[in-house]
CHARMM-style PDB file with segment names, atoms N, HN, CA, C and O in Angstrom:
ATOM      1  N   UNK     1       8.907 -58.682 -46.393  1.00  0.00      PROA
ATOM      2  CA  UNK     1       9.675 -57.454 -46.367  1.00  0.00      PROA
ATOM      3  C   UNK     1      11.154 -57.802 -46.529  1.00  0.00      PROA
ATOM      4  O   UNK     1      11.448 -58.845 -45.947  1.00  0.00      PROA
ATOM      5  N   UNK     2      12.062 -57.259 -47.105  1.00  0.00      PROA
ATOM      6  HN  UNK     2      11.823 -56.411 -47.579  1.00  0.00      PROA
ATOM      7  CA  UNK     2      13.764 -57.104 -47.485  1.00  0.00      PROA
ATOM      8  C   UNK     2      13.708 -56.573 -46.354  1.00  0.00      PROA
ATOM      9  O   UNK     2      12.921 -55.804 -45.804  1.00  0.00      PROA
ATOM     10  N   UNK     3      15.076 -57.311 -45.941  1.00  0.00      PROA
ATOM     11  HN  UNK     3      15.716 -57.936 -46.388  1.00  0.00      PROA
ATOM     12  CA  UNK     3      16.184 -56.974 -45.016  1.00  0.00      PROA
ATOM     13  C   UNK     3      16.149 -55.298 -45.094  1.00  0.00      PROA
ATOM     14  O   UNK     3      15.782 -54.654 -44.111  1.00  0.00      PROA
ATOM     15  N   UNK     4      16.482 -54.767 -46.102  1.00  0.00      PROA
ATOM     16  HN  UNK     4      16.780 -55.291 -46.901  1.00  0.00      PROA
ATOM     17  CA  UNK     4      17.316 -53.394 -46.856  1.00  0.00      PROA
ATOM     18  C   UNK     4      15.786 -52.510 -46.159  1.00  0.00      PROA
ATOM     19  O   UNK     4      15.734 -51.376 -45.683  1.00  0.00      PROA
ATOM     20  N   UNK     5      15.097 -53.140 -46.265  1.00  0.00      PROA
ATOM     21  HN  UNK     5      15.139 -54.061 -46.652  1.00  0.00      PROA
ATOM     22  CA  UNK     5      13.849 -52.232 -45.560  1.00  0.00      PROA
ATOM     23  C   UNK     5      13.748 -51.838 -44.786  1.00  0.00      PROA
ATOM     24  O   UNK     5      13.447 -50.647 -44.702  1.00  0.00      PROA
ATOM     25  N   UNK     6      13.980 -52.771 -43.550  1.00  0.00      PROA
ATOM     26  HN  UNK     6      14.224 -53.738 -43.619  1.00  0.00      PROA
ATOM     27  CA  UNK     6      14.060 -53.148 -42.419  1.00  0.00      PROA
ATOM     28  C   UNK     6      14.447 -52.329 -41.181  1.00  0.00      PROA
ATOM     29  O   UNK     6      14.330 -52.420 -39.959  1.00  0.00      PROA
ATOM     30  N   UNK     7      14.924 -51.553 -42.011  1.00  0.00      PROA
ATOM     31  HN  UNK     7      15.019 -51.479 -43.004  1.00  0.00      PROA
ATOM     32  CA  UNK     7      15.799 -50.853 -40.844  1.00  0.00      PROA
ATOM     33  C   UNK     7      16.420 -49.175 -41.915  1.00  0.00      PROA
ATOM     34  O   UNK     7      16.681 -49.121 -43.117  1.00  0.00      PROA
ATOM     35  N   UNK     8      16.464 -48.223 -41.026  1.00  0.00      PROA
ATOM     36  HN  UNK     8      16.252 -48.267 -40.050  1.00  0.00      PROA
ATOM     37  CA  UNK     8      16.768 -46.962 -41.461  1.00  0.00      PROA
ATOM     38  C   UNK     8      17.861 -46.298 -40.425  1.00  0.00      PROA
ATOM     39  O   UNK     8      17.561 -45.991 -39.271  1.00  0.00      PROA
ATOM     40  N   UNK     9      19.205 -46.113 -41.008  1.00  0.00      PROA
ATOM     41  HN  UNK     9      19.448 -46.363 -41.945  1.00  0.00      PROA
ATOM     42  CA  UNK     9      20.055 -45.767 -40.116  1.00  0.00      PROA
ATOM     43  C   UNK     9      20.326 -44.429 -40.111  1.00  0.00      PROA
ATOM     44  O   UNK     9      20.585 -43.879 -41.182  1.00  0.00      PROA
ATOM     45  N   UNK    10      20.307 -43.710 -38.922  1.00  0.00      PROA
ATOM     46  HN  UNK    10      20.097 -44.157 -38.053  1.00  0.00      PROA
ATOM     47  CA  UNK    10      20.045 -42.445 -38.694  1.00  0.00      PROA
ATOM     48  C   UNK    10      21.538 -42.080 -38.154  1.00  0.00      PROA
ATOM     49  O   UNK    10      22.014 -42.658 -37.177  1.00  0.00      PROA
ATOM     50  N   UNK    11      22.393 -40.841 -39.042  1.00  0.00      PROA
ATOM     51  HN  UNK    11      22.006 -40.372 -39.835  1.00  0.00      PROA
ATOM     52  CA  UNK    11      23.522 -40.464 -38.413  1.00  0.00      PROA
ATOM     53  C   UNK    11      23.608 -38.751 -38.294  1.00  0.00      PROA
ATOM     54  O   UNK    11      24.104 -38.023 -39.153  1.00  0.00      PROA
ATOM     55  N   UNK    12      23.163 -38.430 -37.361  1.00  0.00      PROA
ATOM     56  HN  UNK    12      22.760 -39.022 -36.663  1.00  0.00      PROA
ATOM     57  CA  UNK    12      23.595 -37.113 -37.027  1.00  0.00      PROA
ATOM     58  C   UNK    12      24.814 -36.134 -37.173  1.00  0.00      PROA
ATOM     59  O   UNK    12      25.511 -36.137 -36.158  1.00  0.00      PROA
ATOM     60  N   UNK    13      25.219 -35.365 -38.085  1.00  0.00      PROA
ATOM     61  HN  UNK    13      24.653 -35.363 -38.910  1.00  0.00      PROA
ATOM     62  CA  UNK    13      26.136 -34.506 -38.499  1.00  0.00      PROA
ATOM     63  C   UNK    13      26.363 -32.758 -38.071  1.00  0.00      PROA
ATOM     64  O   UNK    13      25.593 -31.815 -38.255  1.00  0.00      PROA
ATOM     65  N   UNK    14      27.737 -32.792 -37.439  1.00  0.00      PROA
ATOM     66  HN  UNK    14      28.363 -33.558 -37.290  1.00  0.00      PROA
ATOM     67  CA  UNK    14      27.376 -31.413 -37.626  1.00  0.00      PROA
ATOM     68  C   UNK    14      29.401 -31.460 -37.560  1.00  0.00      PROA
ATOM     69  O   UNK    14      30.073 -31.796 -36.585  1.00  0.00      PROA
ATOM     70  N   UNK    15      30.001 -30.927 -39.161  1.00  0.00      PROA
ATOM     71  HN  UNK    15      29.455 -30.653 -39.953  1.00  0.00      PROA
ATOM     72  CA  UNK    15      31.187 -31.183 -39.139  1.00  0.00      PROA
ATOM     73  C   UNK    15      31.237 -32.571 -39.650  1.00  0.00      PROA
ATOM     74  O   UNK    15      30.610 -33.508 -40.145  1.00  0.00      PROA
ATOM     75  N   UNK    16      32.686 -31.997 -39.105  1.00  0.00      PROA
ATOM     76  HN  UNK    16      33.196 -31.236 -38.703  1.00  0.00      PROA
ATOM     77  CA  UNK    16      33.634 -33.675 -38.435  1.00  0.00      PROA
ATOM     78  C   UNK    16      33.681 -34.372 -39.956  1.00  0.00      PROA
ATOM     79  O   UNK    16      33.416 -35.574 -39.969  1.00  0.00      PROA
ATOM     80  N   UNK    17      33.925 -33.878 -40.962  1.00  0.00      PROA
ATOM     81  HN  UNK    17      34.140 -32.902 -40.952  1.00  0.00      PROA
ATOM     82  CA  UNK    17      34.440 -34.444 -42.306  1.00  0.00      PROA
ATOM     83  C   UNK    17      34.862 -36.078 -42.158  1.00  0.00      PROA
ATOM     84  O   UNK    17      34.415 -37.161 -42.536  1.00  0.00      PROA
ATOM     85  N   UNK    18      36.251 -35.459 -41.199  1.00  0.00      PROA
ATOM     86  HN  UNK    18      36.614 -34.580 -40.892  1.00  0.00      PROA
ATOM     87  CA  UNK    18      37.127 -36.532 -41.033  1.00  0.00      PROA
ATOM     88  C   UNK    18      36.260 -38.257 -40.343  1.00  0.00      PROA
ATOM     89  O   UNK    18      36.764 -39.372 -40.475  1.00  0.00      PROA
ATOM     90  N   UNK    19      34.974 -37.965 -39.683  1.00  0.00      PROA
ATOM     91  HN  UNK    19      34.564 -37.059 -39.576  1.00  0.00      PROA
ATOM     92  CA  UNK    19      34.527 -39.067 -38.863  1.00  0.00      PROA
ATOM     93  C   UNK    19      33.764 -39.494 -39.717  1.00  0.00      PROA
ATOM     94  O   UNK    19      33.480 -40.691 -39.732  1.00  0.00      PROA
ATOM     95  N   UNK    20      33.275 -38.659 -40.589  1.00  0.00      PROA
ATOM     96  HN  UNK    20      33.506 -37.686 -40.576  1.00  0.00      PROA
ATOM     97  CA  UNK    20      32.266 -39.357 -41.901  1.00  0.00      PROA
ATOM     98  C   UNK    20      32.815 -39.391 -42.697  1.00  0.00      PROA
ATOM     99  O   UNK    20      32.003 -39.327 -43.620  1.00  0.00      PROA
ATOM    100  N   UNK    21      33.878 -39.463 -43.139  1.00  0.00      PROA
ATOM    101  HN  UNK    21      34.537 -39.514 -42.389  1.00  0.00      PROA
ATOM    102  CA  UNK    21      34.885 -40.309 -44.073  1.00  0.00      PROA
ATOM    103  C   UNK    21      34.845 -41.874 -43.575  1.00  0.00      PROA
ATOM    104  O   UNK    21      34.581 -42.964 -44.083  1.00  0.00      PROA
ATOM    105  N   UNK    22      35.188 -41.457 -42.509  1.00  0.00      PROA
ATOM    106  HN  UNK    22      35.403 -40.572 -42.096  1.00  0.00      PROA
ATOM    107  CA  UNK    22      35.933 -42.835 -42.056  1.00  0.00      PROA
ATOM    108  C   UNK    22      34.064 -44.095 -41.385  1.00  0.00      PROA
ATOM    109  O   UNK    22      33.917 -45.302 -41.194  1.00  0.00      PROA
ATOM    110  N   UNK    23      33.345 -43.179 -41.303  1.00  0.00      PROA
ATOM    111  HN  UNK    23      33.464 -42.199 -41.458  1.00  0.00      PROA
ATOM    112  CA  UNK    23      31.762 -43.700 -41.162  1.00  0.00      PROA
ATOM    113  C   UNK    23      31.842 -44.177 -42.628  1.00  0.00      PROA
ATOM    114  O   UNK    23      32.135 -45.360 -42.803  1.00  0.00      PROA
ATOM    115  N   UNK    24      31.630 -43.446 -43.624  1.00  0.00      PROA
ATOM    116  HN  UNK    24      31.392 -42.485 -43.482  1.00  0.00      PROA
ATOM    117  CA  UNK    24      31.634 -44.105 -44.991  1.00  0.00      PROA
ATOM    118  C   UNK    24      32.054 -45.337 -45.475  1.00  0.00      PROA
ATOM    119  O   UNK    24      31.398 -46.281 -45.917  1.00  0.00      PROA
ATOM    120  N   UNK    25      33.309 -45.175 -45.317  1.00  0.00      PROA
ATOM    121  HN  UNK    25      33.841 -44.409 -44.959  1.00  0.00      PROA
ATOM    122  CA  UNK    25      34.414 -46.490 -45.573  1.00  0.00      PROA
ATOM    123  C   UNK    25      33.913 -47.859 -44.996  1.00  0.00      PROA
ATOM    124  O   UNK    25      33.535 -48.944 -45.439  1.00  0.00      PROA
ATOM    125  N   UNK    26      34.103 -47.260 -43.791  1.00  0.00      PROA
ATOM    126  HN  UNK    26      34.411 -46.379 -43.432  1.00  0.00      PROA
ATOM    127  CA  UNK    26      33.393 -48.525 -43.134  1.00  0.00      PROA
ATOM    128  C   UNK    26      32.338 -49.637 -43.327  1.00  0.00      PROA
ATOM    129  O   UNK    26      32.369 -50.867 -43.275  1.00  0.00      PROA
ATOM    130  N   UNK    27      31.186 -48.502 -43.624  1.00  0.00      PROA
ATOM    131  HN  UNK    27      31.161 -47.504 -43.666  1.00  0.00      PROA
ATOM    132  CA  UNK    27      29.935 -49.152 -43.883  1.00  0.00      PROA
ATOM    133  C   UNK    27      30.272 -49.385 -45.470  1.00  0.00      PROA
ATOM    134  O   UNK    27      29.414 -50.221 -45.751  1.00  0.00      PROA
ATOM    135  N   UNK    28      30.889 -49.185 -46.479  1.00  0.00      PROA
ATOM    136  HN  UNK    28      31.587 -48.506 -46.250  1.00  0.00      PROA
ATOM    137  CA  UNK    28      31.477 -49.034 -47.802  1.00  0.00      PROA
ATOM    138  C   UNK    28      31.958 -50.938 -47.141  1.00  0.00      PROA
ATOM    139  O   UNK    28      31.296 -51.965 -47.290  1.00  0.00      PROA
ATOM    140  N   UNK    29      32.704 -50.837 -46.752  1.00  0.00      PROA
ATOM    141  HN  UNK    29      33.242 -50.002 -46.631  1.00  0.00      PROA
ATOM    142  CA  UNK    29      33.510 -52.370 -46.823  1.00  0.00      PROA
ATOM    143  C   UNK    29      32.940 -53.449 -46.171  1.00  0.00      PROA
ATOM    144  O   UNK    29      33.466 -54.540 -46.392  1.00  0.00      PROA
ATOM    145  N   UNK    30      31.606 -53.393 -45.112  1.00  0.00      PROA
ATOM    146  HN  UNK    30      31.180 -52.506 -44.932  1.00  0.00      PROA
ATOM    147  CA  UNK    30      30.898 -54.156 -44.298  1.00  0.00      PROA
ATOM    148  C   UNK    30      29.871 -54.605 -45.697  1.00  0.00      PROA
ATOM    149  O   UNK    30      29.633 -55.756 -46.061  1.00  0.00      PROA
ATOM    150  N   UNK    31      29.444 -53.520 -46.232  1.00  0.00      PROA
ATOM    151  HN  UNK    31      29.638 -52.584 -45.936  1.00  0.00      PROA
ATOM    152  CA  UNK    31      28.149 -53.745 -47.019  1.00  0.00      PROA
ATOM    153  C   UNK    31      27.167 -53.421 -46.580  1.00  0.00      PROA
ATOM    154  O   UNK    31      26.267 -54.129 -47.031  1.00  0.00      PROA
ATOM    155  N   UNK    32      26.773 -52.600 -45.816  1.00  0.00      PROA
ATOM    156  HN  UNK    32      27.504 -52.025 -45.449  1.00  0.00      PROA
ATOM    157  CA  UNK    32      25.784 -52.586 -45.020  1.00  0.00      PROA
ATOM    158  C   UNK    32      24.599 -52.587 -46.009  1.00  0.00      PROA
ATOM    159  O   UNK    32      24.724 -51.988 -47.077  1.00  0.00      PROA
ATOM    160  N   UNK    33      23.387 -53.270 -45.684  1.00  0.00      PROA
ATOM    161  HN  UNK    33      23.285 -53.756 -44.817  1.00  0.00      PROA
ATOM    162  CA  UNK    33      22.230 -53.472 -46.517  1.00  0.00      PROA
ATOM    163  C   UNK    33      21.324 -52.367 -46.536  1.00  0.00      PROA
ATOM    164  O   UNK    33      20.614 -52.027 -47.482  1.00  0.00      PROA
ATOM    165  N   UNK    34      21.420 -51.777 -45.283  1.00  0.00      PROA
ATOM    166  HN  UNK    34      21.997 -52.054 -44.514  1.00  0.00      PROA
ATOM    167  CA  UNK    34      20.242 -50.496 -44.645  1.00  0.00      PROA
ATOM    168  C   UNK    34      20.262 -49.521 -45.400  1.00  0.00      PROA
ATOM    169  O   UNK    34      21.305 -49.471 -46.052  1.00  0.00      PROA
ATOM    170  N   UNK    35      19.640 -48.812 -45.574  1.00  0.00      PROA
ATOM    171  HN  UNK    35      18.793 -48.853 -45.045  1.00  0.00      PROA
ATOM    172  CA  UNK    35      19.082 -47.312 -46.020  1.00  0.00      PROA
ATOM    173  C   UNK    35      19.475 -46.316 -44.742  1.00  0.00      PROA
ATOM    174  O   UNK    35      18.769 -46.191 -43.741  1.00  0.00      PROA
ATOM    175  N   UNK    36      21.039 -45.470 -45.028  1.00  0.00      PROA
ATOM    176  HN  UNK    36      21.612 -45.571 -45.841  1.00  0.00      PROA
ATOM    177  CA  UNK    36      21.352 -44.606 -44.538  1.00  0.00      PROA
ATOM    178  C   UNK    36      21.078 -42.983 -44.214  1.00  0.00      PROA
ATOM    179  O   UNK    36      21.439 -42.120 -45.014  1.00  0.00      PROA
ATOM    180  N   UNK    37      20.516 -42.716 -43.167  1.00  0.00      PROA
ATOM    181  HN  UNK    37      20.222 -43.417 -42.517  1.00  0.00      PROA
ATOM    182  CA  UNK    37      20.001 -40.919 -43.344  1.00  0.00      PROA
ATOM    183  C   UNK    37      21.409 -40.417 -42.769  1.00  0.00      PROA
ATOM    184  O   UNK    37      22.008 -41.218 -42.052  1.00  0.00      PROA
ATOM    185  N   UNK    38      21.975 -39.221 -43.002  1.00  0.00      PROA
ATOM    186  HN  UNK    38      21.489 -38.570 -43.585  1.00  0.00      PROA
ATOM    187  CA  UNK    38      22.880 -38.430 -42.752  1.00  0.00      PROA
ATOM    188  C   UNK    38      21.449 -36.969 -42.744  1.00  0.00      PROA
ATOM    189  O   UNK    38      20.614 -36.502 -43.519  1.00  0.00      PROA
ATOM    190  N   UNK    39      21.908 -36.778 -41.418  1.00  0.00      PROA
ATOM    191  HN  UNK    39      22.586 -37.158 -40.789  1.00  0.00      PROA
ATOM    192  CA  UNK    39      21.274 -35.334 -41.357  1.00  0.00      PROA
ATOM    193  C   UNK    39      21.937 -34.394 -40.676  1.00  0.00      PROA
ATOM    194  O   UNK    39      22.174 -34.654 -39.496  1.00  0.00      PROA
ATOM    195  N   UNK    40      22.328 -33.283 -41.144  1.00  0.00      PROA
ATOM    196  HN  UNK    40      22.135 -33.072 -42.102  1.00  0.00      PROA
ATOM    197  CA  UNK    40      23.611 -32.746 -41.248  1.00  0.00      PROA
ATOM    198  C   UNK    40      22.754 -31.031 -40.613  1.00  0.00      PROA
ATOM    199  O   UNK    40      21.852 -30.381 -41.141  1.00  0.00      PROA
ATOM    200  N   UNK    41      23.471 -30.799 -39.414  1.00  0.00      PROA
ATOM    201  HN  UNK    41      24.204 -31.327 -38.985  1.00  0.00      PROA
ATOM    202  CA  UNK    41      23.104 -29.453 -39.325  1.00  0.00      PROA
ATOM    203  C   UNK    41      23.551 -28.429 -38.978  1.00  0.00      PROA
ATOM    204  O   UNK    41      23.084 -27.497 -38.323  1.00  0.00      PROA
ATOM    205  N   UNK    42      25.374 -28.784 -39.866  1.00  0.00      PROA
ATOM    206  HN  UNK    42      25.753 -29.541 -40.398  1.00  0.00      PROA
ATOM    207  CA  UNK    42      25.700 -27.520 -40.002  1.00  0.00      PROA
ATOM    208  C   UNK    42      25.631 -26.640 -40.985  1.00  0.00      PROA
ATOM    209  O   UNK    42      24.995 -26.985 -41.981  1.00  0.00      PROA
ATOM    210  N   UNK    43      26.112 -25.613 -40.966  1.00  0.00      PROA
ATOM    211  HN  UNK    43      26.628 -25.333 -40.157  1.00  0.00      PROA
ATOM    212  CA  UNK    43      25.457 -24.309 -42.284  1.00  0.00      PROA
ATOM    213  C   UNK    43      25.727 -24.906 -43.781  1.00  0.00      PROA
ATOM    214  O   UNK    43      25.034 -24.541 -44.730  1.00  0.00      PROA
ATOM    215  N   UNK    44      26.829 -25.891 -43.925  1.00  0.00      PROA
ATOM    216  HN  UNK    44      27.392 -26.188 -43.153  1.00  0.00      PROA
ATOM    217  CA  UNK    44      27.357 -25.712 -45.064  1.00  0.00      PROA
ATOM    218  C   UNK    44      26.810 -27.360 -45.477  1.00  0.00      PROA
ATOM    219  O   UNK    44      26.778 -28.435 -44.878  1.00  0.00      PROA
ATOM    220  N   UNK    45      26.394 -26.841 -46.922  1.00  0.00      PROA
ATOM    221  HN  UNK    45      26.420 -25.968 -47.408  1.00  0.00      PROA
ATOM    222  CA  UNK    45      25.402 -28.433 -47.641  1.00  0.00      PROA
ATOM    223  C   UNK    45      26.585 -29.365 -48.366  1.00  0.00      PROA
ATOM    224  O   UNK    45      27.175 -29.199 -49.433  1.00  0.00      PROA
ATOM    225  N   UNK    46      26.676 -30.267 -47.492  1.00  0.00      PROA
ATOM    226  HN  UNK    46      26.196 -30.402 -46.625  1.00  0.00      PROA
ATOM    227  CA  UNK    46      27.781 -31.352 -48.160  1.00  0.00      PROA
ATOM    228  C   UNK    46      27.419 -32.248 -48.721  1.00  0.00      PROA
ATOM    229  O   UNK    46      28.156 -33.234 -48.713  1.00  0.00      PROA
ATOM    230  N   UNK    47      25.921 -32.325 -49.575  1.00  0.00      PROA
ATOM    231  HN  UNK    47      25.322 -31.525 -49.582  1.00  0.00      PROA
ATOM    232  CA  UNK    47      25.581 -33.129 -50.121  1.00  0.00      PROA
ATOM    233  C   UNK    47      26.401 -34.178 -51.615  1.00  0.00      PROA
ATOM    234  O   UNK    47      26.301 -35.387 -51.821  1.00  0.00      PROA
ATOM    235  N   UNK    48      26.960 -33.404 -52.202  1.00  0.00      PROA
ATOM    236  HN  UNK    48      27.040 -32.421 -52.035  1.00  0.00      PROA
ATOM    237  CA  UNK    48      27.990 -33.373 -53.035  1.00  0.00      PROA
ATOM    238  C   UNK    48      28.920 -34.063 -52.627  1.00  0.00      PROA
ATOM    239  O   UNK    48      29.365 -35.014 -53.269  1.00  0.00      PROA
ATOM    240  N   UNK    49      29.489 -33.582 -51.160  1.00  0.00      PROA
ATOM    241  HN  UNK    49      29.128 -32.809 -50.638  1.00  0.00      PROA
ATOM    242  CA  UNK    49      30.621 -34.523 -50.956  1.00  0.00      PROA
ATOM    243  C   UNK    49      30.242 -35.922 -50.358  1.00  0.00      PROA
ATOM    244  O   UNK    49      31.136 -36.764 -50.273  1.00  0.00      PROA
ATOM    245  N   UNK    50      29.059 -36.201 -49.969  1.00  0.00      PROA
ATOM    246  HN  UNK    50      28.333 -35.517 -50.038  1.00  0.00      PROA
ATOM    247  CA  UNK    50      29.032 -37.327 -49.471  1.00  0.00      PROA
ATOM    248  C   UNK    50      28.339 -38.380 -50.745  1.00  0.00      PROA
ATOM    249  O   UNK    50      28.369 -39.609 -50.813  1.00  0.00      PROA
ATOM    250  N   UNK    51      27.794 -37.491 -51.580  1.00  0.00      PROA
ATOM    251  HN  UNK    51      27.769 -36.492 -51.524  1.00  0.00      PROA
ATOM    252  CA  UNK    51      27.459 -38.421 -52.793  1.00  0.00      PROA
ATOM    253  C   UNK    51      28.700 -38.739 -53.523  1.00  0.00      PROA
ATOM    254  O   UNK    51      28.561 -39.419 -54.540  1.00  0.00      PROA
ATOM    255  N   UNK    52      29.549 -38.475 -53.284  1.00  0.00      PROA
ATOM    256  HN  UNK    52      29.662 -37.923 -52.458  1.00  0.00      PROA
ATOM    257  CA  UNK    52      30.616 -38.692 -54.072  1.00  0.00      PROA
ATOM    258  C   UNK    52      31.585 -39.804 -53.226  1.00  0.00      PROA
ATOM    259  O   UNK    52      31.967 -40.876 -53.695  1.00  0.00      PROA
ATOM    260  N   UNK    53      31.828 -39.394 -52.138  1.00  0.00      PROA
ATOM    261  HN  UNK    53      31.517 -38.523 -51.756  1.00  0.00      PROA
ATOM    262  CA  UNK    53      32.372 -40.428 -51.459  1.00  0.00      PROA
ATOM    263  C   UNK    53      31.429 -41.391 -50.666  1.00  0.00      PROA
ATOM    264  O   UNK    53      31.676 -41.529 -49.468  1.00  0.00      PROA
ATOM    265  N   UNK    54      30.295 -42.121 -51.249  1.00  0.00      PROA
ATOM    266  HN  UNK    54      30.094 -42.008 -52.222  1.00  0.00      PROA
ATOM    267  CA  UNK    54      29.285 -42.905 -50.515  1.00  0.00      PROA
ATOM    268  C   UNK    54      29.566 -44.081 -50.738  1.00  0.00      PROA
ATOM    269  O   UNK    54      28.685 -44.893 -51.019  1.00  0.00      PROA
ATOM    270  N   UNK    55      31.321 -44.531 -50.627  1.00  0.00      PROA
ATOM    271  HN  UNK    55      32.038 -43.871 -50.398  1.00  0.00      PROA
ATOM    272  CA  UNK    55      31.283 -46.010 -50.682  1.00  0.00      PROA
ATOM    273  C   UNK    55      31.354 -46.227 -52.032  1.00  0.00      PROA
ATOM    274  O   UNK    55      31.784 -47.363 -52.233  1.00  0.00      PROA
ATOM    275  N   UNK    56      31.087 -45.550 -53.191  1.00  0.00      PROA
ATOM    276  HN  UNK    56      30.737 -44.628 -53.028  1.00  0.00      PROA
ATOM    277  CA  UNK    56      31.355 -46.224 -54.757  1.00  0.00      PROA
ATOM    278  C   UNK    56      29.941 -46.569 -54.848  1.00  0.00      PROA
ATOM    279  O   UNK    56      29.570 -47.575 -55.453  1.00  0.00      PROA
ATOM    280  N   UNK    57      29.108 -45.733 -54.242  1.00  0.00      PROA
ATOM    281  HN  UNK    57      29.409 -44.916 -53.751  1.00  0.00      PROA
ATOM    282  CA  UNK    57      28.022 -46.455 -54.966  1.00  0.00      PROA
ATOM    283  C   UNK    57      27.281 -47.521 -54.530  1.00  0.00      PROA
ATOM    284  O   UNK    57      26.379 -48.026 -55.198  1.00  0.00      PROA
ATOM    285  N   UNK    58      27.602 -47.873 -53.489  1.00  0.00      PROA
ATOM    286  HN  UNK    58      28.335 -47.463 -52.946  1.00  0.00      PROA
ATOM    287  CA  UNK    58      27.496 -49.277 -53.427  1.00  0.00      PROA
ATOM    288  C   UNK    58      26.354 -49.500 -51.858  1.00  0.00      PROA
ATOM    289  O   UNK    58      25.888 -50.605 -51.583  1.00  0.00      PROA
ATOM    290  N   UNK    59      26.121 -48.450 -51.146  1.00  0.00      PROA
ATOM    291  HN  UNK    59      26.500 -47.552 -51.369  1.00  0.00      PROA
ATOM    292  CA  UNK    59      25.553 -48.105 -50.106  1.00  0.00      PROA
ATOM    293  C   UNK    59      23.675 -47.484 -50.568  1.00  0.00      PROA
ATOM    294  O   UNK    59      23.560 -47.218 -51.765  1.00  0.00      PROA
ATOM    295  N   UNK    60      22.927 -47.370 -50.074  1.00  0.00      PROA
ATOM    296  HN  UNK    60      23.020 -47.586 -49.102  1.00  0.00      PROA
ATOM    297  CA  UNK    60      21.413 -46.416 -50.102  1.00  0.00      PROA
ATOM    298  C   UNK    60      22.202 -45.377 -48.974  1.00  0.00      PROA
ATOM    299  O   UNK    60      22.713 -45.770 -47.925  1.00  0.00      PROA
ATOM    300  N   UNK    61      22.171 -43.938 -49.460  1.00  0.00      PROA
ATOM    301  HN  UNK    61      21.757 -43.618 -50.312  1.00  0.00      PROA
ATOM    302  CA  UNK    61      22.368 -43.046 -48.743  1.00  0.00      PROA
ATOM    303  C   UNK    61      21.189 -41.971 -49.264  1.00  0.00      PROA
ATOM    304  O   UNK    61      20.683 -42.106 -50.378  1.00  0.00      PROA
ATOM    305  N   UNK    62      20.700 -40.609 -48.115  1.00  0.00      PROA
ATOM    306  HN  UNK    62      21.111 -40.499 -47.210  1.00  0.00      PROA
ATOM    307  CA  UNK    62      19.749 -40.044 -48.314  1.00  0.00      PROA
ATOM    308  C   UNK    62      20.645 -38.997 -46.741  1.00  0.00      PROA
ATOM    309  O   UNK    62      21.149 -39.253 -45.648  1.00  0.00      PROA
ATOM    310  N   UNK    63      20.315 -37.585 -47.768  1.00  0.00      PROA
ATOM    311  HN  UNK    63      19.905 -37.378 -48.656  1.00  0.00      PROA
ATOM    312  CA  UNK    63      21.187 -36.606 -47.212  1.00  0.00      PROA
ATOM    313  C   UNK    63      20.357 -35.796 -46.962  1.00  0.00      PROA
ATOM    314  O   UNK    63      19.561 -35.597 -47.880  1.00  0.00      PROA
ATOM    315  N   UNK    64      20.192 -35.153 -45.941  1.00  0.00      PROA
ATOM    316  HN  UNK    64      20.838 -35.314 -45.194  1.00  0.00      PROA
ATOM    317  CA  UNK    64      19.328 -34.176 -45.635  1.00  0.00      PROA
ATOM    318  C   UNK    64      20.262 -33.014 -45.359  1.00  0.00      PROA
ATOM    319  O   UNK    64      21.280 -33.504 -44.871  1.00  0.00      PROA
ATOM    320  N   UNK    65      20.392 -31.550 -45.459  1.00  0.00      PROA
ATOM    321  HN  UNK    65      19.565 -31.152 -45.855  1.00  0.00      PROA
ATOM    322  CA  UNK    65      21.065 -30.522 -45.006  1.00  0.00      PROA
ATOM    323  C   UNK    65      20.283 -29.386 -43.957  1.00  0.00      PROA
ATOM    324  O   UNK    65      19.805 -28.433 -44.573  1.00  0.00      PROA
ATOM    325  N   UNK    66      20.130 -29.365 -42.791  1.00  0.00      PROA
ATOM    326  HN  UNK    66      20.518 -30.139 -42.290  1.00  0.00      PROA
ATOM    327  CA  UNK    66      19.462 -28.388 -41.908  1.00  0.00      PROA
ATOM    328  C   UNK    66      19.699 -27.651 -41.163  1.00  0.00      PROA
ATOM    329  O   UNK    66      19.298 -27.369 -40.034  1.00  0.00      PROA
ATOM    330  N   UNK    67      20.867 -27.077 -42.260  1.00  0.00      PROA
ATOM    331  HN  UNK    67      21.194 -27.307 -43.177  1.00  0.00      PROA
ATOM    332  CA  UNK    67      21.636 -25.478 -41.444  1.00  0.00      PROA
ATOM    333  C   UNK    67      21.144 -24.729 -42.161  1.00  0.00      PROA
ATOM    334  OT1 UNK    67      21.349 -23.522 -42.029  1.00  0.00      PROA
TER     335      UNK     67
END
């Protein structure tokens, strides 16, 4: 089994732009290997914005919206 498998990181959303910016970046400059869930449950679907700012690309992200 890959590392990248291994593990599924679960981040709970509701808001807070500003903390998942700065969640992004982060894991954007560490490298993180994992397969990221963002599950987001406020009304408004930010799927868009987080595909866009997911690090360049360079991250596994998987967005769920459940407002």
């Amino acid at each position: 089994m890959k590392l990248k498998d291994s593990l599924t990181i679960l981040i709970p959303l509701w808001g807070r732009n500003y903390a998942t910016k700065r969640i992004l970046a982060q894991m954007s400059q560490d490298g993180v290997p994992f397969k990221i869930l963002f599950a987001d449950g406020s009304g408004e679907d930010n799927s868009k914005w987080i595909n866009e700012h997911g690090g360049s690309g360079n991250l596994d992200i998987d967005y769920h919206n459940y407002g």
